[in-house]
C-alpha positions in Angstrom: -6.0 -38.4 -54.3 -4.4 -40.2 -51.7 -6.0 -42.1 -48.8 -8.9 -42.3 -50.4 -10.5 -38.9 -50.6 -11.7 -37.3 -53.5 -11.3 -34.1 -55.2 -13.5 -31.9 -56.5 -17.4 -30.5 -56.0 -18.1 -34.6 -54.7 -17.6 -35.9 -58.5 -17.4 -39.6 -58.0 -14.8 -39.5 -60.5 -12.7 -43.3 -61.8 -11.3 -44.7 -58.2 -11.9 -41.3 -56.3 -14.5 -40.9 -53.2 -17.2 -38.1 -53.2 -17.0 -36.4 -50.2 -20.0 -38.5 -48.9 -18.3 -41.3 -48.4 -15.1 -39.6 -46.6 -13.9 -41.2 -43.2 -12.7 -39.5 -40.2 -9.1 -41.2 -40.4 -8.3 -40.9 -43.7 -9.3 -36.8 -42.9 -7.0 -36.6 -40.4 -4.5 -38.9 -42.5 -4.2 -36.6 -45.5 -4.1 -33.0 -43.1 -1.0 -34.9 -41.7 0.8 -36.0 -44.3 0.8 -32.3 -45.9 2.1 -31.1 -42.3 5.3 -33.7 -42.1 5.6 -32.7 -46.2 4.7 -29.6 -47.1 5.3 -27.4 -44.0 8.2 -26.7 -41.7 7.5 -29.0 -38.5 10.2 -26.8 -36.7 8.5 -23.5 -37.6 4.6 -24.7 -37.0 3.9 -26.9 -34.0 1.4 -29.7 -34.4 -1.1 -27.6 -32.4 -0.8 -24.6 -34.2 -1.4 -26.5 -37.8 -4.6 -28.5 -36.4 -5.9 -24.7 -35.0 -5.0 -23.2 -38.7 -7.0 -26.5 -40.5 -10.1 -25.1 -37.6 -9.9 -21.5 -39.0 -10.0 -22.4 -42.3 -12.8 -25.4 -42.1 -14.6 -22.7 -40.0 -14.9 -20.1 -43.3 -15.0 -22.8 -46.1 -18.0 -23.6 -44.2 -19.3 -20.6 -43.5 -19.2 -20.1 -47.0 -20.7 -23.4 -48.5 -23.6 -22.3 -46.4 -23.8 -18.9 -47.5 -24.3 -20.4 -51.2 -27.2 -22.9 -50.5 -30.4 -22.5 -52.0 -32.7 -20.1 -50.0 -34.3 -22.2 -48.2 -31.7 -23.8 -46.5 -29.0 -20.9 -46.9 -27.6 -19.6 -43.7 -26.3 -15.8 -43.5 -22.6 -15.5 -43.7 -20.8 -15.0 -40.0 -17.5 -13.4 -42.1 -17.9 -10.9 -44.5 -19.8 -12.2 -47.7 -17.2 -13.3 -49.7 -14.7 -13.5 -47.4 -13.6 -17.2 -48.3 -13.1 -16.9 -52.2 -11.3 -13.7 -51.9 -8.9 -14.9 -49.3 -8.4 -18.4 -51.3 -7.0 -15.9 -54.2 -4.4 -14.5 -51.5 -0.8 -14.9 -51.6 2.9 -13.9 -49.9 2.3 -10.5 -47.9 -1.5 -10.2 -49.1 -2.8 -13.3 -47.3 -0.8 -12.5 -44.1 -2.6 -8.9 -44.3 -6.0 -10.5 -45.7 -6.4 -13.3 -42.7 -5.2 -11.0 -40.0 -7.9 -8.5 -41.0 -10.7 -11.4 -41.3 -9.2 -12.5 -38.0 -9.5 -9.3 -36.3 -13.1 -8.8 -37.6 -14.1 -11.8 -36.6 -12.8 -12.0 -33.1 -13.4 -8.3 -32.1 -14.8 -8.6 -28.6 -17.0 -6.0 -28.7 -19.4 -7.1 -30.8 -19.2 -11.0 -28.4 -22.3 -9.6 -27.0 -24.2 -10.3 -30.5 -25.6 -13.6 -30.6 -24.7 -14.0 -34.0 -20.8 -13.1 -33.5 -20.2 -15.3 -30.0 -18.9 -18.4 -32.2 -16.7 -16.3 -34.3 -15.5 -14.6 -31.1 -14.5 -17.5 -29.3 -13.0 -19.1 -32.3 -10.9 -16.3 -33.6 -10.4 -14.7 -30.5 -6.2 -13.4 -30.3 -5.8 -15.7 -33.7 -3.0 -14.8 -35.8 -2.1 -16.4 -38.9 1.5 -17.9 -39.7 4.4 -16.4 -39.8 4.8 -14.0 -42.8 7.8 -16.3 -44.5 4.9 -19.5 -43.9 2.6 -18.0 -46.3 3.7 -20.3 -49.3 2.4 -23.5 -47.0 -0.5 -21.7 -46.2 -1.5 -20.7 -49.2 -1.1 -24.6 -50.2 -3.1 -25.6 -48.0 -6.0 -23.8 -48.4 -5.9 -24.2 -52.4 -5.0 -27.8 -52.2 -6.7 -29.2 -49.0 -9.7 -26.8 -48.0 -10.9 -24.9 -51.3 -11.5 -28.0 -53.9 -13.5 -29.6 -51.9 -17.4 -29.3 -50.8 -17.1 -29.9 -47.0 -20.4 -29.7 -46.5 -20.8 -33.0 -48.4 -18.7 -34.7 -45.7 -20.7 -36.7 -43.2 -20.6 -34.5 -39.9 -19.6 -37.4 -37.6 -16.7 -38.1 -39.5 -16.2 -34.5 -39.8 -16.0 -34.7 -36.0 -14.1 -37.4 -35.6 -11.5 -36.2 -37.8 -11.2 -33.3 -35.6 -11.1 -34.8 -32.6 -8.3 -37.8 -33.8 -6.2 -34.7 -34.8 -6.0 -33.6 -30.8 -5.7 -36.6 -29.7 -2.6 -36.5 -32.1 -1.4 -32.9 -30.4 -1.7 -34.5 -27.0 2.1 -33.6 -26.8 1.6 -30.3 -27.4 -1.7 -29.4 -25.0 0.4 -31.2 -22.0 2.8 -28.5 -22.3 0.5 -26.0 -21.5 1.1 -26.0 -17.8 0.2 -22.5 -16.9 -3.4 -23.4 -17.4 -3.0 -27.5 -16.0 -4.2 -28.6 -19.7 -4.5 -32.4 -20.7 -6.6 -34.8 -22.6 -8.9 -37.3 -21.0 -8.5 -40.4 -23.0 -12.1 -41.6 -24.7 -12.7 -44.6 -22.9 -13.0 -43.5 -19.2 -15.4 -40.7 -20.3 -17.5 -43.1 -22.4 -17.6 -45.4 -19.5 -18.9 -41.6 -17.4 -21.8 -40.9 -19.6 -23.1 -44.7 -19.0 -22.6 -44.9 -15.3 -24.5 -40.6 -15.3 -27.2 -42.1 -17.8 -26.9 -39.6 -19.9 -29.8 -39.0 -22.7 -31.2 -36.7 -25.0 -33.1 -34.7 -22.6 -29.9 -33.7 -20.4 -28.2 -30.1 -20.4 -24.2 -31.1 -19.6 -21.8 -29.1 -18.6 -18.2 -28.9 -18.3 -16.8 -25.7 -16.2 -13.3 -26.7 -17.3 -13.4 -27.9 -20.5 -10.2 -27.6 -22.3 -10.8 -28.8 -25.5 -14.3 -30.1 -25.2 -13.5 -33.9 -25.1 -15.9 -34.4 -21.9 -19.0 -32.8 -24.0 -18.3 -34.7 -27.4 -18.3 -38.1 -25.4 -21.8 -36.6 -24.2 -23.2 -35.5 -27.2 -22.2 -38.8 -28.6 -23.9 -40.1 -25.9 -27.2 -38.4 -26.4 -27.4 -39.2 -30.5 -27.0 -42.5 -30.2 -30.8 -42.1 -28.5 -32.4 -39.1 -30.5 -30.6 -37.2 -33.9 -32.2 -33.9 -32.4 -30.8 -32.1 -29.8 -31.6 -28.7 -28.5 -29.0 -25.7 -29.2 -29.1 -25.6 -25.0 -27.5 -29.2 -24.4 -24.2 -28.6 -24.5 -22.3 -25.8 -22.6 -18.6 -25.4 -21.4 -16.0 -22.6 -19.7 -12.1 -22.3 -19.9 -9.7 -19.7 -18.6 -7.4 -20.4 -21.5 -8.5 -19.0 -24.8 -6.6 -21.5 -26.9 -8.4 -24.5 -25.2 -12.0 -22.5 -25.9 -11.1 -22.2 -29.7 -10.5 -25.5 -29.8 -13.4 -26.7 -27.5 -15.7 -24.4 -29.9 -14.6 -26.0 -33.4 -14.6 -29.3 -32.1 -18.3 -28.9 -30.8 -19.0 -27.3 -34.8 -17.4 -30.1 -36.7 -19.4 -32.4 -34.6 -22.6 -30.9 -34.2 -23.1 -28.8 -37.6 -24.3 -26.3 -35.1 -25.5 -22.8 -37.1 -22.3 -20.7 -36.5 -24.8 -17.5 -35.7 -25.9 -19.6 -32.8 -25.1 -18.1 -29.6 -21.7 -20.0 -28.4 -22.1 -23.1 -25.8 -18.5 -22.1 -24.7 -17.4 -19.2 -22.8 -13.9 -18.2 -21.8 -14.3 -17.7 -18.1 -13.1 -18.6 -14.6 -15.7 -20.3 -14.3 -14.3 -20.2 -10.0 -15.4 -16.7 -9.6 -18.9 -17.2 -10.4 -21.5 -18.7 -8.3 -23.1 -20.9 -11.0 -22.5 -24.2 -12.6 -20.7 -22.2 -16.0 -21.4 -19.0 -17.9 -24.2 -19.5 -19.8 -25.9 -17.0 -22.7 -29.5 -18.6 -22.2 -31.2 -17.7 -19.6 -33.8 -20.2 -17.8 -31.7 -23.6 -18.4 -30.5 -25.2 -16.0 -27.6 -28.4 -16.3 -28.9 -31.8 -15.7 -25.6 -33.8 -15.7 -21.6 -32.3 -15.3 -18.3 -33.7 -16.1 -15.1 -32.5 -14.9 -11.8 -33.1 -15.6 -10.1 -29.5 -13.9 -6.6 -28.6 -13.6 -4.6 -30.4 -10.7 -2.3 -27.7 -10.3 -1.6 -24.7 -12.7 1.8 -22.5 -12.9 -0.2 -19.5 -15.1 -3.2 -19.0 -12.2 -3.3 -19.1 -8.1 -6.3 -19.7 -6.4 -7.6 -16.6 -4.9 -9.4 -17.2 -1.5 -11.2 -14.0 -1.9 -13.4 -15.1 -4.3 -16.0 -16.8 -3.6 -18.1 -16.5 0.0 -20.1 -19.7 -0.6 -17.5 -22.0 -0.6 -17.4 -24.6 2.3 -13.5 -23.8 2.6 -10.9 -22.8 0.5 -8.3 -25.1 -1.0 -6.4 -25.8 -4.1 -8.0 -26.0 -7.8 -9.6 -29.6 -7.4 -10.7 -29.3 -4.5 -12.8 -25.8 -5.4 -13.9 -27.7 -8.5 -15.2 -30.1 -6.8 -17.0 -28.1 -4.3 -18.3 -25.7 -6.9 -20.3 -28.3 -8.7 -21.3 -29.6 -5.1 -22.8 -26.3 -3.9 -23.9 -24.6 -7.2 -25.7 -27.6 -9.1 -29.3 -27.9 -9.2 -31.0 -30.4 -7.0 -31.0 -33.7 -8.8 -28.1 -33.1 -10.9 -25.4 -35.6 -11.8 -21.9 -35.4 -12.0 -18.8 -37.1 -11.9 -15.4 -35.1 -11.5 -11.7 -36.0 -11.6 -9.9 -35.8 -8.5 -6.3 -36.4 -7.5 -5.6 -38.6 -4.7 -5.0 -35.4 -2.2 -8.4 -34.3 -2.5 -9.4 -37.7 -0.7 -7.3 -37.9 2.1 -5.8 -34.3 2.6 -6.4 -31.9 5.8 -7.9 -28.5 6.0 -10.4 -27.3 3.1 -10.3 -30.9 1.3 -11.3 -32.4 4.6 -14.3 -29.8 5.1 -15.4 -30.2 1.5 -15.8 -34.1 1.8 -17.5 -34.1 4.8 -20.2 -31.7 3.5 -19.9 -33.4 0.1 -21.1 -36.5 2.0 -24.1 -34.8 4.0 -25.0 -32.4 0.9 -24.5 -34.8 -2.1 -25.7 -38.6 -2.8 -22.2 -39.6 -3.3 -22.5 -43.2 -4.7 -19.3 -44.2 -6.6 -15.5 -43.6 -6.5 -13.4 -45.3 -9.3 -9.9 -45.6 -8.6 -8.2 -44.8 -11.9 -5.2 -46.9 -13.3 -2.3 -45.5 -12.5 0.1 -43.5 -15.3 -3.1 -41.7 -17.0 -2.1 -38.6 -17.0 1.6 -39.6 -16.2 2.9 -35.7 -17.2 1.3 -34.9 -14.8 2.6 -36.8 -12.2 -0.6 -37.7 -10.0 -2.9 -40.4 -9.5 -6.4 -39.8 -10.4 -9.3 -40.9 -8.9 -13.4 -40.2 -10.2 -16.4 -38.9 -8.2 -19.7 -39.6 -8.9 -22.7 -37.9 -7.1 -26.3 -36.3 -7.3 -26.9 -33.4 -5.7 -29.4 -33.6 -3.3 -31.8 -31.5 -1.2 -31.5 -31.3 2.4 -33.0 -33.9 4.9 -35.5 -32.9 7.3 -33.9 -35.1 9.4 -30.2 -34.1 9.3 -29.2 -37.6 8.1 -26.3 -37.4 5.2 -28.0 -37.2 1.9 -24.9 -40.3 0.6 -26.1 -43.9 2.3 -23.4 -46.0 0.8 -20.5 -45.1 -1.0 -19.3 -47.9 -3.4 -15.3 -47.7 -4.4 -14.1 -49.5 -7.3 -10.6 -50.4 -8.0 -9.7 -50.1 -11.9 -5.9 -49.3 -10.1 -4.4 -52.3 -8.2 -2.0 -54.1 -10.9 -3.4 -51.9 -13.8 -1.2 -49.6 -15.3 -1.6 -47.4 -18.5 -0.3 -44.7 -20.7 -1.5 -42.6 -23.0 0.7 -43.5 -25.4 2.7 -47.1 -25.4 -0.1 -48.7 -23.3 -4.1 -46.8 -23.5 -6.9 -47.6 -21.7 -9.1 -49.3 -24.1 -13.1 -49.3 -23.8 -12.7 -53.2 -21.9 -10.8 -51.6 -19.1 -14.3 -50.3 -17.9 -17.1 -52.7 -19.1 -16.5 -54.7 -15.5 -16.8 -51.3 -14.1 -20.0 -49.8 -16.0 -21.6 -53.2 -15.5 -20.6 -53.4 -11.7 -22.4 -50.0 -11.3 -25.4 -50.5 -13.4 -26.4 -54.5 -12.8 -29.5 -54.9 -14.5 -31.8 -55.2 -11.5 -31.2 -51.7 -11.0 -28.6 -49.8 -8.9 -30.2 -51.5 -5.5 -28.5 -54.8 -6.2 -25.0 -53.5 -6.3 -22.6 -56.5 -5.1 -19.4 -56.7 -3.8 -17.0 -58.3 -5.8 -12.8 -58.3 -5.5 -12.8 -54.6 -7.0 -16.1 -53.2 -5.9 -16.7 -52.8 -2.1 -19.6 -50.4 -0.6 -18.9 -48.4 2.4 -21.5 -47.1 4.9 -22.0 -43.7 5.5 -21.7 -43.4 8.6 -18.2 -45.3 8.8 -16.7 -42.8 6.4 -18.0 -39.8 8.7 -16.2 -41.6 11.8 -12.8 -41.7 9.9 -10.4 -39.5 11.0 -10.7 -36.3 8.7 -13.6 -38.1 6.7 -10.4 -39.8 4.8 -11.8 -41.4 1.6 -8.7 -42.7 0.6 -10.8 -46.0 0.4 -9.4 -49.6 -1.3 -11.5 -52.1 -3.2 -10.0 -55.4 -1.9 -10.3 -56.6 1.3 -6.8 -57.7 1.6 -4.2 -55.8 1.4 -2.4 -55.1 -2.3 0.9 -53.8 -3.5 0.1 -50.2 -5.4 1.4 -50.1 -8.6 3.6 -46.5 -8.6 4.7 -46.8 -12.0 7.9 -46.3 -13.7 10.7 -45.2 -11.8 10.7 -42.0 -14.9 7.2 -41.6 -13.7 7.9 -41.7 -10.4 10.7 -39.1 -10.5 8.0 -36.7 -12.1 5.9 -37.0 -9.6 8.6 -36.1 -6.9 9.6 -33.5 -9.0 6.0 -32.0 -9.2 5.8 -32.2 -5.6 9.5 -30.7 -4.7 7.9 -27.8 -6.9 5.0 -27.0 -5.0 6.6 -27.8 -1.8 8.9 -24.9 -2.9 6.2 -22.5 -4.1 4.7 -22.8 -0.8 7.8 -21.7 0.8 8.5 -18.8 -1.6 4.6 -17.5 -0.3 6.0 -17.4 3.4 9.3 -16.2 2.4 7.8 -12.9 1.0 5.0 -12.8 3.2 7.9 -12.5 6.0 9.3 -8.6 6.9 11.9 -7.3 5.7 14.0 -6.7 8.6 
């Protein structure tokens, strides 16, 4: 078969592969040539096939497991038999036969069973194609999923298939800007779990996880130093339900997680709730978070009523950031995305770094190169800190607060010009010399700043530079730079449609 897979129960067949010897590429190769060829791009979005190609892995799986020997067998999550009579299925018949599964399986009411949270979270408000798309579906399950013994396929490259595929719907997840979704490239997260440490023996969380890239870079992360990891080690929250489906298969295709194990992702505001995200087991606590939230969202307004633990209330970064700051265990890690405003803004951002500073060891800010996230029209900055427990003394629990510049005269995109893993090994290593985290040095990207000088700025500003000398930014394209002034004509103007109706009428 083309691109190198075989066909067939793993038979090692004259110039096929078994499925043992399958790469993640070539997966995500061959699911994408039958899209552009054997479906209707205009009728089925990119996002909508890779969700479909979830579902189905999901109960091929299920299945295969079903129909081990007893020993290592595994209790269906669908209804025994589920997958073979649904591969039989055609024209009206499968629309009916996978909108039943799908209704079975995502029935909320029974997402309080441990053994039915997966299924909920995956198949939750899933419906199937589009009656007239049932000829391409029905080709793709008896062509691409049934054949083949998926279980046979090595789970990393199971994984990775999964997660090039979003990487390859980045277009698609950018557009969902009633929930402020988008894709944190590979690299600066890799570059995270080196600078957090991150091991086998952390819990990490990720109370905004979209589609769980932050906790596959982790887990990676933690199995490159033990091939056991507990069920607990992973755990994640959305408000969009999409983002948790997809967040929840790409932790299964990674992990080969038991799909009766009680879900590691929740769909939540994780905002309204006074801990670090919704969790099913009860006595773990996170070790290490990552956050990447939403900058802005046109879907979901922050609601100052919510919470009466927060230092002050501001807009969704800022709350993130504060969230994790006040409802972290001590000694937990965490590094979260920020938008520039968040470091130099008034009001609530002002009050939440000055007690970020006393509160939290806050001990690295990396400036990010600019166009990362260019949809969304804002410069992105990272915070790293452990959360500390108060001093006896009153002192701030940060000392120094070392700012490194990966912006000044570096600009990427997602697309024509990525960030590659080299963009950050000056970085990494500036943060973790080998004599130990003591004997940090300055250097023309890396500068510390003392505590006490950022306290005496005026608002606790930490709108901090690198160099010593004073640099020309780089702003970007003049395209990007309209978007940006767009984005902020369009808040501007949503602020001033809240007074407008909160004026009377006469």
């Amino acid at each position: 078969m083309a691109n190198g897979l075989g066909r067939g129960n793993g038979a090692a067949a004259a110039g096929v592969q078994p499925e043992r010897l399958w790469k993640g590429d070539a997966i995500a190769d061959r699911f994408w040539k039958f899209y552009r060829e054997e479906t209707s791009t205009r009728a089925i979005t990119r996002l909508q096939f890779l969700e479909h190609v979830g579902y189905l892995l999901f109960l091929k799986l299920d299945h295969e497991r079903a129909q081990r020997s007893a020993r290592f067998a595994h209790p269906p999550v669908a209804p025994v038999d589920a997958w073979p009579n649904l591969a039989l299925l055609s024209g009206d018949a499968l629309h009916t036969g996978l909108s039943a599964l799908m209704d079975d399986l995502g029935d909320q009411e029974l997402s309080d069973r441990p053994d039915r949270q997966t299924a909920s979270v995956v198949f939750r408000d899933a419906q199937p194609w589009d009656l007239d798309r049932m000829a391409e579906l029905n080709k793709l399950i008896v062509e691409q999923i049934d054949p083949y013994r998926w279980l046979s396929v090595p789970q990393a490259e199971l994984g990775r298939a999964f997660s090039r595929m979003l990487r390859d719907c980045r277009d698609d997840i950018d557009l969902k800007i009633d929930t402020g979704q988008t894709l944190t490239p590979l690299p600066i997260l890799n570059a995270i779990t080196k600078v957090l440490g991150v091991g086998p023996e952390d819990i990490v969380i990720d109370p905004a996880c979209g589609t769980g890239t932050t906790l596959i870079a982790a887990y990676n992360a933690m199995l490159a130093a033990n091939r056991q990891l507990a069920p607990t080690a992973l755990a994640g929250a959305d408000l969009d339900a999409q983002m948790c489906r997809l967040a929840m298969l790409n932790i299964l295709l990674h992990t080969g997680r038991p799909f009766a194990d009680p879900a590691p992702i929740r769909l939540a505001d994780t905002l309204k709730r006074k801990s670090p995200v919704v969790r099913s087991v009860s006595g773990v606590v996170p070790t290490v978070a990552i956050c990447n939230p939403p900058f802005k969202s046109n879907g979901v307004q922050p609601d100052a009523t919510m919470r009466d633990d927060f230092w002050a209330y501001g807009d969704f970064p800022t709350n993130f950031l504060q969230h994790l700051a006040i409802t972290l265990p001590q000694g937990a890690r965490a590094a979260v995305f920020v938008p520039d405003g968040v470091l130099f803004g008034g009001g609530a951002a002002a009050t939440v770094r000055q007690n970020l500073l006393r509160n939290c060891d806050v001990h690295t800010l990396l400036r990010l190169p600019t166009g990362l996230f260019h949809r969304k029209g804002v410069k992105s900055n990272i915070l790293f800190f452990t959360k500390s427990a108060p001093r006896p003394s009153g002192e701030p629990a940060t000392k120094d607060l070392w700012v490194y510049d990966a912006r000044t005269g570096n600009h990427h995109t997602d697309t024509g010009n990525p960030v590659t893993e080299a963009d950050f090994e000056d970085f990494v290593a500036s943060c973790l010399p080998e004599e130990g985290f003591a004997a940090r040095t300055e250097s023309k990207r890396f500068r510390r700043y003392p505590v006490e000088d950022l306290l005496a700025r005026p608002k606790t500003s930490l709108d901090l530079k690198a160099h010593l000398t004073p640099e020309l930014g780089d702003f970007g394209s003049p395209k990007e730079i309209a978007f940006e002034v767009a984005d902020l004509l369009d808040e501007a103007a949503a602020h001033f449609r809240q007074v407008a109706e909160a004026l009377p009428g006469q």
